[in-house]
N, C-alpha and C positions, 0 to 999 in steps of 0.2 A: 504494500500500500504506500502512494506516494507521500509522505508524512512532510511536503514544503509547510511553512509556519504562514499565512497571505492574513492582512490586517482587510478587514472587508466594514468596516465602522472605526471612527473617532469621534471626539468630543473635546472638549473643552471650555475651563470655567478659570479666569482670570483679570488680572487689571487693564489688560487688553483688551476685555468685552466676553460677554456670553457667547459661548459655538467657536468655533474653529474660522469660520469665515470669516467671523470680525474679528477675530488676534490675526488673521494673515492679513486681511485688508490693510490694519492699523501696523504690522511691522513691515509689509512690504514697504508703504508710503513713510516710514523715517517715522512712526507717532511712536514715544513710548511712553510707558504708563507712570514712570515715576515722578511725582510729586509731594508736595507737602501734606502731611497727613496730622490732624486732630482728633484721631477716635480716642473719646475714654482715655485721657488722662495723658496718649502719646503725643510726643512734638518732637519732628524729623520731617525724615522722605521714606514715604515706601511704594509701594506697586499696588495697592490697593483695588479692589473691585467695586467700580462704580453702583453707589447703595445699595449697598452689600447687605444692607437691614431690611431694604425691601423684597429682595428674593425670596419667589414661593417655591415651596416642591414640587417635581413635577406631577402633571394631573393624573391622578391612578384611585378608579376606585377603591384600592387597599393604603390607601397612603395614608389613613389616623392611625392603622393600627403598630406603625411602624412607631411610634409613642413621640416622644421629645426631640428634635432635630439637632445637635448641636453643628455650626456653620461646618465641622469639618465634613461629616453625611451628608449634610445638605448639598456642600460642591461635589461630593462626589455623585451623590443620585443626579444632580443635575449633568454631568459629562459625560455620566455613563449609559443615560438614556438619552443621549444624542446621539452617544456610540453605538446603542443595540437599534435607534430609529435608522439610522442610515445604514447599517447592515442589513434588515432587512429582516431580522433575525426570530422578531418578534412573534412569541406564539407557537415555534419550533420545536419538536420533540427534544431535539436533543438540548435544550435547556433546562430540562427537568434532572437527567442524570448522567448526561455524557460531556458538563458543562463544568468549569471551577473560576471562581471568582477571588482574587489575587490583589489587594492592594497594597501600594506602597505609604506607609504614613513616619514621618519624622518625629512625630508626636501625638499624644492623645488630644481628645476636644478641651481645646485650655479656655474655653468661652465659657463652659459649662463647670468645671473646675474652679476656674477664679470667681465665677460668682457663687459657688458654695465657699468659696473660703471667705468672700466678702463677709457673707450672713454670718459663719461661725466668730472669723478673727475679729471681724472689720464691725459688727454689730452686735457682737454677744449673742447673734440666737442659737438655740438648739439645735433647732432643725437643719436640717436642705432640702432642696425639690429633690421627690420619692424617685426621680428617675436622672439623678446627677450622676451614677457609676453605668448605667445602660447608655446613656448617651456621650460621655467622656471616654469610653475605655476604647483604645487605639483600634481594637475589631468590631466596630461598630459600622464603620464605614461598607466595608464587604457585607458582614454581614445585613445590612439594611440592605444593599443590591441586590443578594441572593433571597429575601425576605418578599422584596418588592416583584421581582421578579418568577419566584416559585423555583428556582433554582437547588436538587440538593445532592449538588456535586460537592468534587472541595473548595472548601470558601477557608481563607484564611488572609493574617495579615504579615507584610515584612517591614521589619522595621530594622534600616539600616544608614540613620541619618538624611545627607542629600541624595544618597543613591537607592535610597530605597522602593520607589518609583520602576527606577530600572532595571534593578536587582527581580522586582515586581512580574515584569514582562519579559526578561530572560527566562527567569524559570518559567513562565506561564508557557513560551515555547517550548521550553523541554519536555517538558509534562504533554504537549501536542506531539511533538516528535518522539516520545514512547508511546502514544499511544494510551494514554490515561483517563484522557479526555480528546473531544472532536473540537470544543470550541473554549477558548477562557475571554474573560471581561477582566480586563488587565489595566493598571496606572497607576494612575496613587493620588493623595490629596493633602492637603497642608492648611489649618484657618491657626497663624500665628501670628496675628494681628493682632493681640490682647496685650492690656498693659504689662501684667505680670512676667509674657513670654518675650515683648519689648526692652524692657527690664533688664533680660538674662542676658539678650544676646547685645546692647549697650555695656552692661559691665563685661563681656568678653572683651571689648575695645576693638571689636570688626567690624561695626557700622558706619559707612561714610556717611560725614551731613550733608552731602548735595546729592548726590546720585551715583550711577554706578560706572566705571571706565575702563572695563578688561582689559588689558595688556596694553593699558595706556600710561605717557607720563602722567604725574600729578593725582594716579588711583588711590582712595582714601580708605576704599573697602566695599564692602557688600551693600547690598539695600532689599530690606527685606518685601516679598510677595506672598499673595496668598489664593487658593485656586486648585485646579483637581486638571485631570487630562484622563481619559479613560481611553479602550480600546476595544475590538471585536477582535480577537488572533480565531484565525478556522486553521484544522489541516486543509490542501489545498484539493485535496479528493472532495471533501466537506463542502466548501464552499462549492467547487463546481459542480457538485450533485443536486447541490440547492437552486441554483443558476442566481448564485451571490455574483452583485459586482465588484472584484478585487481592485483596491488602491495600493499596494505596495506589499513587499514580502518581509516579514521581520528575518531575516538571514543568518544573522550571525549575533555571540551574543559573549562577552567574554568578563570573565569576574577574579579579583587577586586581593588581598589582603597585603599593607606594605610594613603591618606588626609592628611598627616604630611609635609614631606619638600619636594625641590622640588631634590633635591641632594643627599638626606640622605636616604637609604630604610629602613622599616621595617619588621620584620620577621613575624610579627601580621601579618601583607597585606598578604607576600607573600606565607605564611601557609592556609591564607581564599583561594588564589587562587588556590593551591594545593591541599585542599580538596573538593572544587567545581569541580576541574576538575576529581577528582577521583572516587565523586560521580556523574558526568554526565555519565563517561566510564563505571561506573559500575564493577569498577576493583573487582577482588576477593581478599579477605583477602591475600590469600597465595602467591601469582601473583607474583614473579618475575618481578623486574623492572630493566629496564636498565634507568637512569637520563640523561638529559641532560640539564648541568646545566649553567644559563644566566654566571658563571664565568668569572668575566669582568678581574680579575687580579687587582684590587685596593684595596688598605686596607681596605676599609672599608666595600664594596660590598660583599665580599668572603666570611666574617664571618659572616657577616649579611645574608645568603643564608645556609650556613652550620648548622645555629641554627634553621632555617626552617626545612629545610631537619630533623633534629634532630627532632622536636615539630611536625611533622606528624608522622614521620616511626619510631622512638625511636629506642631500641635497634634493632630491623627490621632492621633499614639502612644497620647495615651488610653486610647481605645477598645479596644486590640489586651492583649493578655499576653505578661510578658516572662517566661522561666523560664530558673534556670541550675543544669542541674544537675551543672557539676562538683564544688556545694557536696556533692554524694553521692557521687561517684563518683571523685574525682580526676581532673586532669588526665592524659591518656592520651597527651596527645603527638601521634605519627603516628595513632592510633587515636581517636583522641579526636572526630573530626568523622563519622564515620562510629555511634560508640556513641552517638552526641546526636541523630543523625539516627534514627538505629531506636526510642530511648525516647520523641524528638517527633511520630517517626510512630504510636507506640503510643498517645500521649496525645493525639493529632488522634483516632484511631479510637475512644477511648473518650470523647473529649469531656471530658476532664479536666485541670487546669494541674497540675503537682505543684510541691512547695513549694521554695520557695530555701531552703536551710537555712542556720545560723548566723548567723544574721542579728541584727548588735548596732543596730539603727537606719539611719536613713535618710541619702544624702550629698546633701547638698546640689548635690553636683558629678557625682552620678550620678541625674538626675532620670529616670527611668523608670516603667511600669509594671510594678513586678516582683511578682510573686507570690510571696506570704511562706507563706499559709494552707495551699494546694492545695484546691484546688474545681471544680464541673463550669464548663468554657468550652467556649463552640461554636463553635469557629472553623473558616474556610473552607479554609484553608491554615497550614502548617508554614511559618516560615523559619528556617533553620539556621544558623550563622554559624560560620565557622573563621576566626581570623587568626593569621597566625603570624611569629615572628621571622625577618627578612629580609623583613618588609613583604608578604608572600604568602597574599593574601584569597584565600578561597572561601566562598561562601555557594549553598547547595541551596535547592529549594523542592521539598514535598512535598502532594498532598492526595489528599484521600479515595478510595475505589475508586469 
């Protein structure tokens, strides 16, 4: 049986806009989403999702019984049911038991968390809302899709920092490629927009206060976002049995651990995860890549990823495109490797780079090729890169249907 991995639905929910349509509209045309932000006690820049308080769930006669929503569920039922509306998927036998549901979360609902510690710490009450741990706890998210859905394959969560998203959808192919399951709803989600979780990552001292600048001079650091990206992964028998329309192949999928700090990345790590995933895709030597690169915008992350880059492709890199678009979107966190995979699979399908944004000049110490312009490129294959603190690479590869 032909076990190819083909993505036949996407979704996504960010400061870029609800659907996939509008984050590529608004990064194809140079708009990125970071700004000044005032929620709840925060004052910075982050990537925020415009009235993010207004968002309903989506319309499903079973949708009360899913109980309390905390924003992190919320984005994901909303990307995920954009993912399973444009597959096609909907209503399908094999989502009952031949299906598993995979998400990536960096953290549990801290929405739902800090306002129980509000009441307890912050007010002296006793109590908290009866459904503060069903709605907080990091397997909520899947679990509410597989809930909403009727799904009772395996449903579970990964959590593995900023790469947990892609960690999310590597394995979800693997588990296609044995044979475990015919389809997974694959991504991840991230609501770490809350004062408490603003808080944490300001006292780490990685937040820039203007915005974000990958592999740029004058980078100050990261800028946080918040948002979900979901997926449809079929075997490729699957989908063409169904007469699904395929939008791209999840290929290759490759994952290392770099055991050093838990802060500090290494290019050893994130060169093993690069070549693993290049030999799972089976890239060809000559291949044209378009990168898409974890470019968090911190001193120390950017250069530490460009010597990567460097130590697989050598003077190769050249030729390929590098693109990083958290300069639009913020860093998503848990979410974040899965929203970078769908906007660099949209821009493999249209054949287009989209622009680095903010970009004050070139680093000497980040010598790549980044794409500053946005222009049409043709490239063979996607390579997607997550690294994340505690040294925990994943890197996807994506191409054409």
């Amino acid at each position: 049986m032909n076990r190819h991995v083909v993505i036949t639905g996407m979704g996504c929910v960010s400061g870029l806009g609800i659907g996939v349509d509008e984050a590529w509209e608004r990064l194809a045309a140079r708009q990125g989403a970071i700004a000044p932000i005032a929620r709840g006690g925060m004052e910075g820049c982050a990537a925020a999702i415009p009235d993010a308080a207004d968002l309903a769930p989506p319309a499903h006669d079973d949708i009360r019984r899913l109980g309390k929503l905390d924003p992190l569920s919320l984005y994901a039922l909303l990307a995920a049911e954009e993912a399973i509306g444009q597959s096609g998927i909907s209503g399908h036998p094999a989502l009952d038991h031949r299906t598993a549901v995979i998400v990536g979360c960096g953290s549990g609902g801290n929405a739902s968390f800090e306002t129980a510690y509000e009441r307890l710490f912050g007010k002296g009450q006793t109590k908290v809302h009866p459904q503060t741990i069903p709605s907080s706890m990091i397997a909520a998210p899947s679990a509410h899709i597989a809930m909403l859905r009727g799904i009772h394959g395996p449903v579970f969560t990964i959590s593995s920092a900023c790469a947990s998203s892609a960690h999310a959808l590597g394995e979800a192919m693997h588990m296609i490629r044995a044979g475990r399951v015919d389809v997974a709803i694959a991504g991840g989600a991230e609501a770490c927009l809350t004062r408490g979780s603003w808080t944490g990552w300001q006292s780490l001292g990685v937040l820039a206060p203007d915005t974000c600048r990958p592999f740029s001079q004058g980078r100050q650091g990261m800028v946080l976002g918040e948002g979900a990206a979901m997926l449809v992964l079929e075997s490729e028998d699957h989908a063409k049995a169904r007469g699904a329309a395929v939008l791209g192949r999840l290929a290759g999928y490759g994952a290392s651990s770099d055991a050093g700090q838990m802060t500090a990345p290494d290019a050893h790590g994130m060169a093993a995860a690069l070549r693993i995933a290049h030999e799972d895709a089976g890239i060809a030597e000559g291949a044209t890549l378009l990168i898409s690169a974890h470019g968090t915008g911190t001193p120390l992350n950017d250069p530490t990823e460009a010597a990567a880059l460097r130590k697989i492709y050598g003077a190769g890199l050249d030729r390929h495109r590098v693109i990083a678009t958290k300069s639009a979107h913020g860093h998503m966190i848990g979410a974040g490797g899965a929203v970078e995979f769908v906007l660099g699979m949209r821009a493999l399908a249209e054949g287009f780079a989209p622009a680095t944004l903010n970009h004050l000049g070139a680093d000497p110490d980040c010598d790549i090729p980044l794409e500053l312009e946005g222009q049409a490129f043709d490239a063979d294959a996607l390579v997607s890169n997550s690294f994340a603190f505690g040294g925990l690479n994943a890197v996807l590869v994506g191409t054409r249907a």
